[in-house]
N, C-alpha and C positions, 0 to 999 in steps of 0.2 A: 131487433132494432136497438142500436146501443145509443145509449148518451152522450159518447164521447169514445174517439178512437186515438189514440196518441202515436204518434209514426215517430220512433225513438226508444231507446230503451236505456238513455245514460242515465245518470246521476238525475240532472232535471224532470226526465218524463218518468222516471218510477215514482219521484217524492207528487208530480201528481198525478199519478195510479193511484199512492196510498190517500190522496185526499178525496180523490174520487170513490173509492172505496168506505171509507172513512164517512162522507157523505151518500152514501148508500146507491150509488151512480153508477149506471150500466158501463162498464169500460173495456178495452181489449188494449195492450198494447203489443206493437207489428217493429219487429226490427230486422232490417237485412243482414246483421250479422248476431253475435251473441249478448247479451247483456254487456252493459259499460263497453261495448266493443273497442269503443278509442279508447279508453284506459288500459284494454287488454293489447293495445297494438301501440303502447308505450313503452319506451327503452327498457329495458331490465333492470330492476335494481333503481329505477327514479325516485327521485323522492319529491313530493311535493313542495308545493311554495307554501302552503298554507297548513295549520295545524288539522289536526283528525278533527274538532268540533264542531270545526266550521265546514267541516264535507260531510256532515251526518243527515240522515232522511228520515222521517216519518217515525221520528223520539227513538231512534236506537243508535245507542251509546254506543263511538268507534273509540277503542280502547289502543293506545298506541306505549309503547314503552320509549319510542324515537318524537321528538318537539314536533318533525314534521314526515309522515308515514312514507310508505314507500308503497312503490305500484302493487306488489302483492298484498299488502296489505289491504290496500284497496278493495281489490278485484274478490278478497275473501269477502269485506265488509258487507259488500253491494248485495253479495250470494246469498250472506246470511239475508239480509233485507228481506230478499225475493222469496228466502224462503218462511222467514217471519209472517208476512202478511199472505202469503201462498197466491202473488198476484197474477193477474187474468193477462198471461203472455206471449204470445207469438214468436218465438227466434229462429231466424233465417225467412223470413219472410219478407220479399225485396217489393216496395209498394211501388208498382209501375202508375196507378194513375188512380188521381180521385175526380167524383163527375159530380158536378150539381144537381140535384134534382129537385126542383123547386124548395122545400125546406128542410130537406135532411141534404144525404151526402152518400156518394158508395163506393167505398174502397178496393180496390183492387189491386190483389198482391201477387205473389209467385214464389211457393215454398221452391227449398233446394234440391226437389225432383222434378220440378217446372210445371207443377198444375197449379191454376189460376184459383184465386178465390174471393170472392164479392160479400162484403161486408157490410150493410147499411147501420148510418149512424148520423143523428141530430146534428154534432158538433165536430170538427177535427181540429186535432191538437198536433202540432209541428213542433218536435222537442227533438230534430235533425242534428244538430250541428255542424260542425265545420271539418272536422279533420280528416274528411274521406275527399275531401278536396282541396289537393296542395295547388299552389299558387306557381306556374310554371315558368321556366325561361323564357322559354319558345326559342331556341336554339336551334342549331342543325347539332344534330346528335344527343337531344336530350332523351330521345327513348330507348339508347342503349342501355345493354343488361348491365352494365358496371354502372348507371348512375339512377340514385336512389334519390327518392322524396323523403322516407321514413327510415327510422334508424332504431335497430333491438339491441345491438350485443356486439362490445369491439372483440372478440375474439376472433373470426374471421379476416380481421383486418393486419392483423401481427406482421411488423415488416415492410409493410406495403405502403407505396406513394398515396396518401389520400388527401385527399383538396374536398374542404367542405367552405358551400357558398353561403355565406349570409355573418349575422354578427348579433343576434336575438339571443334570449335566451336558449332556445333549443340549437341552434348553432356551435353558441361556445359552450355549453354542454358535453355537447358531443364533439367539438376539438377535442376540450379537455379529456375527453373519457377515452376517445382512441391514443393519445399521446401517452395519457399514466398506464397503456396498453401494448407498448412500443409499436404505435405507427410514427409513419412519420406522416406528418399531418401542417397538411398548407390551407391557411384560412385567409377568405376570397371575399370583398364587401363594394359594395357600388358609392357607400357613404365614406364619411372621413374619417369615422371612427368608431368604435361598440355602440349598438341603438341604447336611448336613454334607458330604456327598459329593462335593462339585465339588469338582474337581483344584487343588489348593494353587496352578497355575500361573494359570488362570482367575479363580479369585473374584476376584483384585485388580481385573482387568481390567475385570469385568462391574460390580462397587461400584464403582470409578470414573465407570463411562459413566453409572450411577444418580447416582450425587452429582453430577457435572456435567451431570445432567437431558439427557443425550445421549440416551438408554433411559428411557423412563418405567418408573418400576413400581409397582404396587396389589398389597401383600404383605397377607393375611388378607381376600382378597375373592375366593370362588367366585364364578362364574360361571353365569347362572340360565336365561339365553337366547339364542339367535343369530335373526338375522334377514340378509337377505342383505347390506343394506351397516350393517351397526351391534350392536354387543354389547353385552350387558343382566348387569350386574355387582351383586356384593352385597358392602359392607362394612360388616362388623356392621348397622347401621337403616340404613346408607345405599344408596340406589340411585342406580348409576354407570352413563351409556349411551355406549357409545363409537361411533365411526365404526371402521369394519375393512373395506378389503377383503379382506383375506387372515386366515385364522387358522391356527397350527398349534397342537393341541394336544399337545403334547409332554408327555404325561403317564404316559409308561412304557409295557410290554408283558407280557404274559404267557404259561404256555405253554398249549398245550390239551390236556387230558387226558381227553378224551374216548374213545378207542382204547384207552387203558391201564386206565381205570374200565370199561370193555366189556367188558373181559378179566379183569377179578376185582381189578386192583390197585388195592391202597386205597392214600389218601392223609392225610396228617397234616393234622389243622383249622386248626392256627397258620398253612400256609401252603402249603399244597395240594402238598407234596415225597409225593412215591412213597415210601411203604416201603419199604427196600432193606438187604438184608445189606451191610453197610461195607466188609466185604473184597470181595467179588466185585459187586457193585452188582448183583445178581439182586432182584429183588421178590419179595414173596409169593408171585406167580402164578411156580413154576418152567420156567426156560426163556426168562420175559421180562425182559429188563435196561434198563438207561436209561443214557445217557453224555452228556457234557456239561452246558451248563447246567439241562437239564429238571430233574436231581438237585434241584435246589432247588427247585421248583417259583414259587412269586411273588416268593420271595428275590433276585431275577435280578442281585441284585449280587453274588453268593457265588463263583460259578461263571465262568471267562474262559476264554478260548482258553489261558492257560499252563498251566490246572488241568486244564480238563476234556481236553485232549490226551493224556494220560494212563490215563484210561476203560479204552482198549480195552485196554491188558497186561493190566488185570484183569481186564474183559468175557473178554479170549481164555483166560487162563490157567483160568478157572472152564470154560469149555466145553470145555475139550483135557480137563479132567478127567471128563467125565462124556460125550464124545464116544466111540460106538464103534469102536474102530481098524479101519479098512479093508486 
């Protein structure tokens, strides 16, 4: 019987592994793919928005020689972590379903040779995130092989017609990184202009490459249709068809709440965030918590590794209170 089981393995649910730990707390934590999995399934060569101190876990120093680190750096940082505290881990374990059982909980997963495994635990910690769920067109033609959600590395791109949809930060990002790559690269937004949100460092760069027609861009034109080599656009009456081999649609992420809605926890309309006591981030459903960015539910710009690393003092300190001392 464990104390606490955390479905997550980023940034957020290991900082509370080590408080659970730390607080001497029965824990397991279960991830479907490998530690930091969405940092590992970050473009190459990123670099963050935020400095290394403010992405640091459980008092260990992330040493950067760059103001603000880049994904490898990261993905070393985390490793050492896991391997600092030698914490109680799970990877590639895909958690199909958790059950209520009057006052505990039983988890139930599915390592990467398909055998089932049931886990009994007092408390469950949902430290999911969002970025294994992109936010889709719903198109005809969005599931073709040539149009991507996620983006690694312009080198495959050299050449090539690419149309990337959106205008966020990760959008003109990755305009920018396939153009200084020689694609040629058409940037595609439903609004009127760059979302407010791009880093004060970026806008200049990405209006720049627009004004000197280096990037194309069609701001106030969804996008109506894909076909394998050409995209079918809409600006106000007009219809725009372009040539594309490549697309990413770079149009956000969200999290899945389907496992928490299972389990009785309801969600707010405005933006699908868990209900949750502010001080202890327990939900409605007693027992079950949320850490990291799920808190927000679609908000997904609320919530960052400096914020949500934090979670767990209070995820732990609510279960040390209602844990019974052994």
């Amino acid at each position: 019987m464990f104390d606490l089981i955390i479905i997550g393995a980023g940034p957020a649910g290991l900082a509370c592994a080590i408080d659970a730990q730390k607080a001497h707390l029965r824990y397991l934590i279960v991830d479907k793919g490998c530690i930091v999995n969405s940092i590992y399934h970050y473009p190459e060569g990123m670099d963050f928005f935020s400095t290394s101190e403010l992405l640091e876990i459980g008092n260990i120093p992330f040493t950067s020689p760059l103001s603000k680190p880049k994904r490898e750096e990261a993905i070393e940082y985390y490793r050492r972590v896991v391997r600092h505290y030698e914490l109680n881990l799970r990877q590639y374990h895909t958690v199909i379903d958790v059950r209520r059982k009057k006052n505990t909980f039983e988890v139930v997963s599915r390592d990467r040779l398909g055998r089932e495994h049931h886990d009994q635990t007092r408390n469950v910690v949902f430290a999911t995130g969002f970025y294994d769920h992109p936010n889709r067109l719903n198109v005809e033609g969005e599931d073709l092989p040539h149009v991507f959600h996620y983006y690694r590395s312009p080198h495959p791109f050299f050449g090539s017609e690419v149309v990337v949809i959106g205008a966020g930060n990760s959008a003109t990002q990755v305009a920018l990184d396939l153009y200084r790559h020689d694609a040629n690269v058409t940037l595609v937004h439903r609004g009127a202009d760059f979302s407010r949100g791009v880093k004060y460092w970026i806008r200049p760069d990405i209006e720049n490459r627009v004004k000197n027609r280096e990037i194309r861009a069609f701001f106030e034109t969804r996008v109506i249709k894909i076909e394998p080599d050409h995209i079918h656009l809409k600006q106000n009456s007009r219809r725009i068809v372009l040539k594309a081999d490549f697309i990413f649609a770079m149009t956000g992420y969200h999290p899945d709440m389907s496992l928490l809605t299972q389990l009785g926890v309801t969600l707010k309309p405005e933006n699908d965030a868990p209900h949750i006591n502010e001080v202890t981030h327990e939900t409605n459903v007693p027992g079950v918590y949320v850490c990291g960015s799920i808190v927000a539910g679609r908000d997904t710009n609320k919530i960052f590794i400096e914020n949500g690393r934090f979670h767990g003092e209070t995820i732990v300190g609510s279960i040390l209170r209602s844990t019974p001392k052994r």
